[in-house]
N, C-alpha and C positions, 0 to 999 in steps of 0.2 A: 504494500500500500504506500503512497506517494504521501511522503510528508509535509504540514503544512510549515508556511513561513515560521511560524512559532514555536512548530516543533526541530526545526532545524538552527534557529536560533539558541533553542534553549538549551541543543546539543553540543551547540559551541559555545556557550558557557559557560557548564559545567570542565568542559575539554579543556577550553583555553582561558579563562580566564583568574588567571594564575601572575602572580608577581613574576614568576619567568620569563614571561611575555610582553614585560613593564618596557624593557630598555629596549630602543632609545627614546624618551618621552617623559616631556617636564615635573613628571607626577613623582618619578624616584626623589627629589628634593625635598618632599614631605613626610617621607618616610623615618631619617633619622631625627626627626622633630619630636622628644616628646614631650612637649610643653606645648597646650592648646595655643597659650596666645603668638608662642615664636611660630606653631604649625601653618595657624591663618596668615601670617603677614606673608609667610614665605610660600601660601598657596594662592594667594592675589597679586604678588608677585612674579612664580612663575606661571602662570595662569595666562598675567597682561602680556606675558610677551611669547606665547605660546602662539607665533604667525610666522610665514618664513621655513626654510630651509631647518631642519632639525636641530643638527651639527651646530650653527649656527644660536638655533634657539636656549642650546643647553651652555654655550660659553655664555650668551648675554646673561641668563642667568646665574650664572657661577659668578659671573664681574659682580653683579650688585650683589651677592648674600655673603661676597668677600668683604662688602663695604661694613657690613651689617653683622659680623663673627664677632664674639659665640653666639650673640641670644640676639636674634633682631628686634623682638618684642621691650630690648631696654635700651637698643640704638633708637628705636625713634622715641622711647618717653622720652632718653634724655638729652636728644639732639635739639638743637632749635631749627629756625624756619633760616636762619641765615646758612648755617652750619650744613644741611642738607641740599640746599641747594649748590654750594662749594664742594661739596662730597661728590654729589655727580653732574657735574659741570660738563667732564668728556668725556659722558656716557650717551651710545648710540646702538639705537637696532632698528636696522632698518630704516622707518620712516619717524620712527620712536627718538625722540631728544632725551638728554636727561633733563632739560627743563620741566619735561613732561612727567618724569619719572619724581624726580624729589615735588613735583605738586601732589602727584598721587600718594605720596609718602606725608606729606604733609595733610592730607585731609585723613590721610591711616590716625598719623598722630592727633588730630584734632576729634576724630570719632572716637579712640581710646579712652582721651580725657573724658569725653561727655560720657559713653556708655559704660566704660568699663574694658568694650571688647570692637571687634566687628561684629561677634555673634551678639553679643548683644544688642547691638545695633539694629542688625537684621531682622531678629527677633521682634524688635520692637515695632517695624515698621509692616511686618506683615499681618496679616489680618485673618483672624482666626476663623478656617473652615474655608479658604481659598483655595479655589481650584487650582493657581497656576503661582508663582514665584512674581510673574512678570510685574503684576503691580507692585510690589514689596522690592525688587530690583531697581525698578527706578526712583523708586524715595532712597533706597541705600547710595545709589550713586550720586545722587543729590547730597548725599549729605557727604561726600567724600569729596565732591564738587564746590563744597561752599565757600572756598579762598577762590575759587578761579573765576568765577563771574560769568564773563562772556568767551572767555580763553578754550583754543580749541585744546583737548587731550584725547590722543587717539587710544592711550588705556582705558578711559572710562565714559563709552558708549552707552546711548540711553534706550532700551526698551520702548520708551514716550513718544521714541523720533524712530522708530520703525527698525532700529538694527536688530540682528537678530541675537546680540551678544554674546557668540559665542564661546568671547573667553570665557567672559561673566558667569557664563552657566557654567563652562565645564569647573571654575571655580567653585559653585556651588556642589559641584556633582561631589566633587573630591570632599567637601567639609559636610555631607550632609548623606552622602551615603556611607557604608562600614559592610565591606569583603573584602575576599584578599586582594583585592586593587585597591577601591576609594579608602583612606583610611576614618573618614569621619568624625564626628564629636561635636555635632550641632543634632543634635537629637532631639531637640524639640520643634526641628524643622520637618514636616514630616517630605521622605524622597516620591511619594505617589506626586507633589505639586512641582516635582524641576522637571525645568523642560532642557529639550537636548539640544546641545553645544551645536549648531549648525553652522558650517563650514561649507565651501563648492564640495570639496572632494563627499561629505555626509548628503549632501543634498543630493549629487549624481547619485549614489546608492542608494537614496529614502525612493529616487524617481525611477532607479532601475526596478526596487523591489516591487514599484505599485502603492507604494504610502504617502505617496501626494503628487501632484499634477500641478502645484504651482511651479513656475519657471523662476521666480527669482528667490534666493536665500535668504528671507529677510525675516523680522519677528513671527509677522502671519505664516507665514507657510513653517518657521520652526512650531510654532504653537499646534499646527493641521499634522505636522508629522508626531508628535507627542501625543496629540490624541490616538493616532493611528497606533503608535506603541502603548497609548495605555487603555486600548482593547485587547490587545495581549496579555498586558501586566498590570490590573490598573492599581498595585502600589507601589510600583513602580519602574516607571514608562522609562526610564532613562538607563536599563539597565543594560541594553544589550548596544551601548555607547564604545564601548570598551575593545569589544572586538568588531565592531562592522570601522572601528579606526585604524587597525592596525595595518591593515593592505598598506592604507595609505602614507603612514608613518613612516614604515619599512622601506618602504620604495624611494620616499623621500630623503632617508639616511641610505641608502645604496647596499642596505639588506634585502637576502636573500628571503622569501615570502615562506615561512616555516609553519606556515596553516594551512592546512586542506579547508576549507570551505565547504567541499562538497556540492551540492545542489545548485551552492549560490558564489562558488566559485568563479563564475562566468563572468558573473554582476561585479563583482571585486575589482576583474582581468578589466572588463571592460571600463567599469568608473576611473579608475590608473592610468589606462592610455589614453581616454579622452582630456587627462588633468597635465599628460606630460606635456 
């Protein structure tokens, strides 16, 4: 008997979805964190700059969490707003400045002060019995926004203006889910309301598999593909994030594709070549 999308899914991850199958991808820097509050700084950090070239994405991030050693979470209590901006003055990824980076650092620290945490922050801004994250993500970027005014920052894109945030979410995915991948410990966020980290290369496979027909990758069509995963899973729609990314990871680091897929193998081969 021919299996369905869900059940082929869910045979890949139980299979693969394993910390061996982690490297190479921003998510291993959370791993040796165990301090909630150094874990969050260091997953919105490498979260924001999880775009680009792999190779590439894991030095940007090694650069700032050197700035920021041992414990990032007492570099920014105890840094000022002068002091951080000096820090990464001749920091660059990509299209990313360090202008951009010590303002995001700065709204870190100015959220800390007021709540305590980012989880608490988030916590606060979401609304109990919520379908979806998306509202509660755009008041947390607001409040991490509140020095910059009118000032463009390409780390902190708003749900409100139609992106589909994909850092932001896969951020969320990591602190609000807990398996052997996400390492979690926002557990009062419940994971049935995140939606998935959408990216070109997620959205060719959401449109190969048949889980959505909109053509552009933006909030609405991530929000139309979350639903479609949480008729599979509905507490938790974001679950099968993990391995329908890794084709594209791999490829992108110039590793060998060490996953059968199976059924959906094709859909993988083909999302890949249409991204090269």
């Amino acid at each position: 008997m021919t299996e369905t999308i869900t059940e082929q899914l869910e045979r890949l991850y139980e299979r693969y979805n394993r910390r061996e199958f982690v490297r190479p991808d921003p998510l291993e820097f959370l791993y040796p964190c165990e301090d909630p509050a150094d874990r969050e700084i260091v997953g919105l950090v490498a979260s924001s700059l999880a775009y680009g070239r792999v190779l590439q994405i894991k030095r940007s991030i090694e650069g700032v969490l050197a700035k920021m050693s041992p414990s990032p979470s007492r570099f920014i209590r105890d840094a000022s707003t002068e002091s951080l901006g000096r820090t990464f003055s001749g920091f660059r990824h990509r299209f990313t400045t360090g202008d951009e980076m010590a303002a995001m650092l700065i709204g870190v620290k100015n959220v800390v002060a007021k709540y305590g945490s980012l989880h608490a922050c988030f916590s606060s801004v979401l609304e109990r019995g919520a379908q979806t994250v998306a509202p509660a993500l755009t008041r947390f970027v607001e409040e991490l926004r509140v020095e910059l005014t009118s000032r463009r920052n390409s780390l902190l894109p708003s749900p409100a203006k139609g992106s589909a945030c994909k850092r932001l979410n896969l951020f969320l995915r990591w602190m609000v889910r807990n398996d052997d991948i996400d390492p979690g410990g926002w557990y009062d966020v419940p994971a049935s309301a995140l939606v998935i980290p959408l990216d070109t290369h997620m959205h060719r496979v959401c449109l190969g598999l048949g889980l959505t027909r909109r053509r552009q990758a933006n909030m609405r069509t991530a929000l139309e593909i979350t639903d479609s995963f949480r008729e599979m899973v509905p507490d938790d729609p974001v679950r099968y994030d993990f391995i329908l990314t890794r084709p594209g990871i791999w490829k992108n680091a110039g590793v060998d594709l060490p996953i059968d897929m199976g059924p959906l193998q094709s859909t993988a081969e083909r999302t890949i070549t249409d991204e090269d």
